[in-house]
C-alpha positions in Angstrom: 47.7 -53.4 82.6 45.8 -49.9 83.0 48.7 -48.1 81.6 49.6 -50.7 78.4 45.3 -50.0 77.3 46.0 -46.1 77.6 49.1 -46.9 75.3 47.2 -48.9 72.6 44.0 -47.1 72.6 45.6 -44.5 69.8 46.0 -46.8 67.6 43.1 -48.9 67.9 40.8 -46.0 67.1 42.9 -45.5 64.1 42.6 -49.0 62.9 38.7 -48.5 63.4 38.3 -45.4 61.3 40.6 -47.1 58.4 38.6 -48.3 55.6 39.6 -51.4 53.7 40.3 -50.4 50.3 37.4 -51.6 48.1 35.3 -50.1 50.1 36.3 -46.4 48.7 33.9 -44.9 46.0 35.3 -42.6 43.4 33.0 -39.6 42.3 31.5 -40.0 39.3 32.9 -37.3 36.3 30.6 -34.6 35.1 29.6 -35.4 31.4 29.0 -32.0 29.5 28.3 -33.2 26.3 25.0 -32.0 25.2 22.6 -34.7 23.6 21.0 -34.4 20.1 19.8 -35.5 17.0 20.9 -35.2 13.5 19.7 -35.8 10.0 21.1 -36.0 6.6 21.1 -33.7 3.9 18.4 -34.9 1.3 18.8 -34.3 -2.4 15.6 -34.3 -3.5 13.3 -33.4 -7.0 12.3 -29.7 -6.6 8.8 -29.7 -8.4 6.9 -26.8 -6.4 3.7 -25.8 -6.9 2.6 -22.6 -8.1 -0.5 -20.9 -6.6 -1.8 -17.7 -8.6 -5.6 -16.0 -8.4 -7.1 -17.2 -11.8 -9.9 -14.6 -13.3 -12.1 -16.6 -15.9 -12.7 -14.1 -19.1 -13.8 -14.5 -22.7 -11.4 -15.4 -25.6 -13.4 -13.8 -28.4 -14.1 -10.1 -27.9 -15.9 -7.3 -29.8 -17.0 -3.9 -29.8 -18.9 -3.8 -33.5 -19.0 0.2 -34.8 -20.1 2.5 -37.5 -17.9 3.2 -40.0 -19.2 6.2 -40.7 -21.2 8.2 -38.3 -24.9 9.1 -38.3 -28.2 9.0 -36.6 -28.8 5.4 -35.4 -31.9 4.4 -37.2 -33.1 1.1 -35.4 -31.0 -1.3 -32.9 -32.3 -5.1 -32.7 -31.1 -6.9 -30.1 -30.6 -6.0 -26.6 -28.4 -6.4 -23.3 -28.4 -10.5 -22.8 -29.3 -11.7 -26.1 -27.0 -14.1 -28.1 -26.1 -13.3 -31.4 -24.5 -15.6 -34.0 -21.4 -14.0 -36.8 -22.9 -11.8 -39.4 -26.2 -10.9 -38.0 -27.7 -7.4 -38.1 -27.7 -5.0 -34.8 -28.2 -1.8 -36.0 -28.4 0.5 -38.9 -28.3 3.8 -39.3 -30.3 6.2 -41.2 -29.5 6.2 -44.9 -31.3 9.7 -46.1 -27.5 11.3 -46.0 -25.5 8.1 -47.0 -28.0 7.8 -50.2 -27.9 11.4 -51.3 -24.0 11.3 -51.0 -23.9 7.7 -53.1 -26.2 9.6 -55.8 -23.8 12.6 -55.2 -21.0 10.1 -56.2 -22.9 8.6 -59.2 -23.9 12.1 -60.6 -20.3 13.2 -60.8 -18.9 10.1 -62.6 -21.6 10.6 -65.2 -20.9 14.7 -65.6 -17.4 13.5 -65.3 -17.6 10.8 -68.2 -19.8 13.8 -70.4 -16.7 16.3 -69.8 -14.1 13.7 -70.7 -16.4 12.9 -74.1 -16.6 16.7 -75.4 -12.8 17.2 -74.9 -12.1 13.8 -76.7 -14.1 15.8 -79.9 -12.5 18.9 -79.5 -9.5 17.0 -79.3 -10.0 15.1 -82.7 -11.1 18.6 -84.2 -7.4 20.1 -82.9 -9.4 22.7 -80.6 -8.1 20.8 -77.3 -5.3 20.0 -76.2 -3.6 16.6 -75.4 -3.2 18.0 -72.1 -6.9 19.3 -71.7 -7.8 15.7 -72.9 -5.6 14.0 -70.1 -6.6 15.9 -67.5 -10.6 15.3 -68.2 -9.8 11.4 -68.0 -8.2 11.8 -64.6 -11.2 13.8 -64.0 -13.6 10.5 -64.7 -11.1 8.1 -62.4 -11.4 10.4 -59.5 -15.1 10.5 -59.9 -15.0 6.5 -60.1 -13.2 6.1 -56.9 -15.2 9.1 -55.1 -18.0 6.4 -56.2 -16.3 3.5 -54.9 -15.6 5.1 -51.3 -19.8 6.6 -51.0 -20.9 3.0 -51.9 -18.3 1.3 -49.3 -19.7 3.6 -46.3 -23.0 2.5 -47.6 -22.4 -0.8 -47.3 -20.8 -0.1 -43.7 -23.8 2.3 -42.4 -25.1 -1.3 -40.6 -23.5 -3.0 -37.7 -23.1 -6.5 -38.1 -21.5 -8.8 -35.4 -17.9 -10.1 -36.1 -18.3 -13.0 -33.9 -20.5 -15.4 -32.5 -21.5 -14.9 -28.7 -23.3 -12.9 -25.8 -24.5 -8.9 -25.8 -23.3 -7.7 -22.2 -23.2 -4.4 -22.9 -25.4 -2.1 -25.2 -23.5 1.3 -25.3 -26.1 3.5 -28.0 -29.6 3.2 -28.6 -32.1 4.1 -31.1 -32.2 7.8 -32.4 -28.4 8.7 -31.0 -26.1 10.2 -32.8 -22.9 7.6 -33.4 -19.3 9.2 -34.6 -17.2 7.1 -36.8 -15.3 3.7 -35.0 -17.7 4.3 -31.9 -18.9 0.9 -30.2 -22.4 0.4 -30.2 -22.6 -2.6 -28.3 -20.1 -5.1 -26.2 -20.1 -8.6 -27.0 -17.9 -11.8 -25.8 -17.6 -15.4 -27.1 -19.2 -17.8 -25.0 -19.1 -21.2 -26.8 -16.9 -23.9 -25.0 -13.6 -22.9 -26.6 -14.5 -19.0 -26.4 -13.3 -19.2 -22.0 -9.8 -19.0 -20.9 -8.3 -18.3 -17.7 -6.0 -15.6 -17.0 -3.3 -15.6 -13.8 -1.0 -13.5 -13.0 2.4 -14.9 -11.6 5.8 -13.1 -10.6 8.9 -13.6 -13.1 10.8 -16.4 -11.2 7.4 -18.7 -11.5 6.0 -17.3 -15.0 10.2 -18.5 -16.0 9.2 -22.3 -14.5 5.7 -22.0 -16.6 5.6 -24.3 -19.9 2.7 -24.0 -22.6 1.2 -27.4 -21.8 1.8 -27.4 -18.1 -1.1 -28.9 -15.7 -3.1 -26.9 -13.4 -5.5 -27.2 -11.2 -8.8 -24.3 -10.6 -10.7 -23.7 -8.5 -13.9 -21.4 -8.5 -15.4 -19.2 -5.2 -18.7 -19.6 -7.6 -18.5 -23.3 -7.1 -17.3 -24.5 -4.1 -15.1 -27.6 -3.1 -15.1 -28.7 -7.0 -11.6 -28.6 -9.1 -11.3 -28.3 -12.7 -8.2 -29.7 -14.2 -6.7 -27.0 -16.9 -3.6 -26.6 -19.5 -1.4 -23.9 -20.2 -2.0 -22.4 -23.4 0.0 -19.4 -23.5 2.6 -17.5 -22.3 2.4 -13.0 -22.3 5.8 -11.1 -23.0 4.8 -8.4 -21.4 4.3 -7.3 -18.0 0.1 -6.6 -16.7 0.1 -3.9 -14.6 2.4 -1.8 -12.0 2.4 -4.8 -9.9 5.4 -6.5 -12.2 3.1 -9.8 -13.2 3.3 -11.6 -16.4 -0.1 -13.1 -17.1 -0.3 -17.0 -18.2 -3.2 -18.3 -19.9 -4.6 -21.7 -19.6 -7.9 -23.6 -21.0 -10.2 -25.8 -19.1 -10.2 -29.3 -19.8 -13.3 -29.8 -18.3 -14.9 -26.6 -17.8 -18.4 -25.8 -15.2 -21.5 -26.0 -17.3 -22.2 -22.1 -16.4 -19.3 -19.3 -16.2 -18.9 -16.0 -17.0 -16.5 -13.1 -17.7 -15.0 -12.1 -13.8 -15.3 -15.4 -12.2 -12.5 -15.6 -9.6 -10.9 -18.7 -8.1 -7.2 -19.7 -8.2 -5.0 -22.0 -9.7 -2.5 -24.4 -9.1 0.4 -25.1 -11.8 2.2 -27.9 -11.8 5.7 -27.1 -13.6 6.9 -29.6 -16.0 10.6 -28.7 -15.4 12.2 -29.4 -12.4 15.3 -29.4 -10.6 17.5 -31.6 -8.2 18.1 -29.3 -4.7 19.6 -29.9 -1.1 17.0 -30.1 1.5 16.8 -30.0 5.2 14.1 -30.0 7.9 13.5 -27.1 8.8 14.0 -27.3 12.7 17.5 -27.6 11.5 17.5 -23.6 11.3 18.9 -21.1 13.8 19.4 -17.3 13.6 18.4 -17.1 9.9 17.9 -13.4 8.4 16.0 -13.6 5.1 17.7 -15.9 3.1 20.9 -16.3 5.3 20.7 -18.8 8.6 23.4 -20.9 10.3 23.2 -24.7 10.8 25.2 -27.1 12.9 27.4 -29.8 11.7 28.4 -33.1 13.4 32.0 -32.8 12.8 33.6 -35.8 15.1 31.2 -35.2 18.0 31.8 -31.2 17.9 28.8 -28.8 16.9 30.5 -26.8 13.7 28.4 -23.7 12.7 27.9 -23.6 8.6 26.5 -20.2 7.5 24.0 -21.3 4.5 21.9 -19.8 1.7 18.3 -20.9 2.0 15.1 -21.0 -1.0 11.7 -22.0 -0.2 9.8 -24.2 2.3 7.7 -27.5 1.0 6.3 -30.0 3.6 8.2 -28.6 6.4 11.4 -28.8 4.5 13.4 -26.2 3.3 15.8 -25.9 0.3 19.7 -25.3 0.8 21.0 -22.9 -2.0 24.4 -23.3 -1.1 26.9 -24.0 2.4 25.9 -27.5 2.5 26.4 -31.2 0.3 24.0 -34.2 0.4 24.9 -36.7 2.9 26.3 -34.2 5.7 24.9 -35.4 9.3 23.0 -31.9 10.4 21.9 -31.3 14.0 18.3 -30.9 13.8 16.9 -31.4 17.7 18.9 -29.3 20.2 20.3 -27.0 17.6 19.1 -24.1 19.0 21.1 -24.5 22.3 24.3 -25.3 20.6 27.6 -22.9 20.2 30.5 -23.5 17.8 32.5 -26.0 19.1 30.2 -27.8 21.4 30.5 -31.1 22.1 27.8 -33.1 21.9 26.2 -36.5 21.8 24.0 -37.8 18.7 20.9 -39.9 20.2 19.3 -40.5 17.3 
């Protein structure tokens, strides 16, 4: 009996190690996908706001002047005064401007006596036609000699061209004023006199329409708006910085202002377009307006080099590379290579 155990022990310990069959577990495979979520490309209305520094100054300007020069005589009104359209500032003394208006007088009379005396001499065949002639341009030149001393006179007081506020007073009382030299600085400041100047670069001043909304705001007053209009539109460029100024009006305008005020505005462009946005965690590896996004083409990560504008609301606009409706990766982009495969869970 001893020997027959020896034989069988072999095989039982093999039957003992033997596993029945459903008790074998199969290793699990490795899933390398890598998980993410998309979005769709949105065609949305692309009305963006323009932002600009606003400087509030007067409409109506003016620097009255001599038209003749002169000793100033007497100046009446002063720096901060308002003045209304026609009223006297300043006049110069008139000693000179007289003695040159009698100057003028005398020589149309001597001139009209000269004429006279040839005319007989004329009629008695002493003169000559040509003698006669010449003595009656002699009277018309007199005449207009005349005309021009009693225009300066008329001109040797400063009156102001416009309605509004002295802020400057350049010459004073016994000075010595040339001809077209500004005596005083004055600007309009009735409720349509104000405007507001901004400067913006060409691609916004293009979006700009006369009659576009705005909104302005002033550092002189603090957390208050003031809804405005575009009124205008300049064809030329400001300064070295390549601006083109816009004007605009207030609607509704503070109750005090002056000429310098700074605040800023915010234009609201009428004309707007249709564009291709995206969010803009969507972007990887952009340089300037270049970047590369990732497609979900059939569970694979396909790189699309696109063209990129601005940013609004933590979007940003797709020029070109891209159509509305394709399924972008958005979370986990940044990880991803061309030709990954991955797994949208959204």
């Amino acid at each position: 009996m001893k020997n027959i155990y020896y034989l069988l022990l072999p095989f039982l310990f093999l039957a003992a190690c033997k596993k029945a069959p459903e008790e074998i577990v199969e290793k699990p495979k490795f899933d390398d996908r890598i998980t993410v979520k998309t979005t769709i490309v949105e065609q949305l209305n692309n009305v963006q706001t323009i932002n600009a520094i606003a400087i509030v100054s007067s409409e109506s300007e003016a620097k009255p002047a001599f038209k003749t020069g002169g000793v100033i005589q007497k100046t009446f009104v002063k720096e901060g005064d308002f003045v209304k359209k026609g009223q006297l500032l300043a006049r110069l003394h008139m000693q000179e401007i007289d003695a040159t208006v009698g100057q003028a007088q005398q020589g149309v009379i001597k001139a009209e006596r000269d004429l006279a005396r040839v005319q007989n001499l004329y009629a008695d065949s002493v003169a000559t036609l040509e003698q006669m002639q010449n003595a009656g341009t002699a009277v018309e030149f007199a005449k207009k000699n005349l005309e021009i001393a009693t225009f300066n006179r008329q001109y040797s007081e400063v009156r102001s061209p416009i309605s509004g506020k002295v802020v400057k007073q350049i010459l004073h009382d016994g000075e010595i004023t040339g001809p077209g030299t500004p005596v005083y600085a004055i600007i309009g400041v009735g409720q349509a006199d104000w405007k507001i100047m901004a400067g913006l670069v060409d691609k916004e001043w293009a979006k700009v329409k006369i009659g576009d909304k705005a909104v302005v705001t002033l550092d002189a007053y603090p957390g208050k708006q003031y809804m405005a209009e575009v009124t205008d539109k300049s064809v030329i460029g400001g300064d070295a910085s390549g601006r083109i100024d816009v004007e605009l009006k207030f609607k509704e305008q503070p109750a005090g202002l002056a000429a310098g005020l700074i605040g800023k505005v915010s234009i609201e462009p009428s004309v707007s377009t249709n564009g291709n946005f995206l969010p803009i965690e969507a972007m990887t590896r952009s340089n300037g307006r270049k970047a590369i996004v990732f497609k979900n083409d059939n569970g694979k990560a396909s790189a699309m080099p696109v063209t990129i504008g601005d940013i609004k609301n933590g979007l940003i606009e797709i020029h070109s590379g891209l159509n509305a409706g394709d399924e972008i990766i958005t979370i986990g982009a940044m990880y991803l290579e061309d030709g990954d495969s991955i797994i949208v869970k959204n």
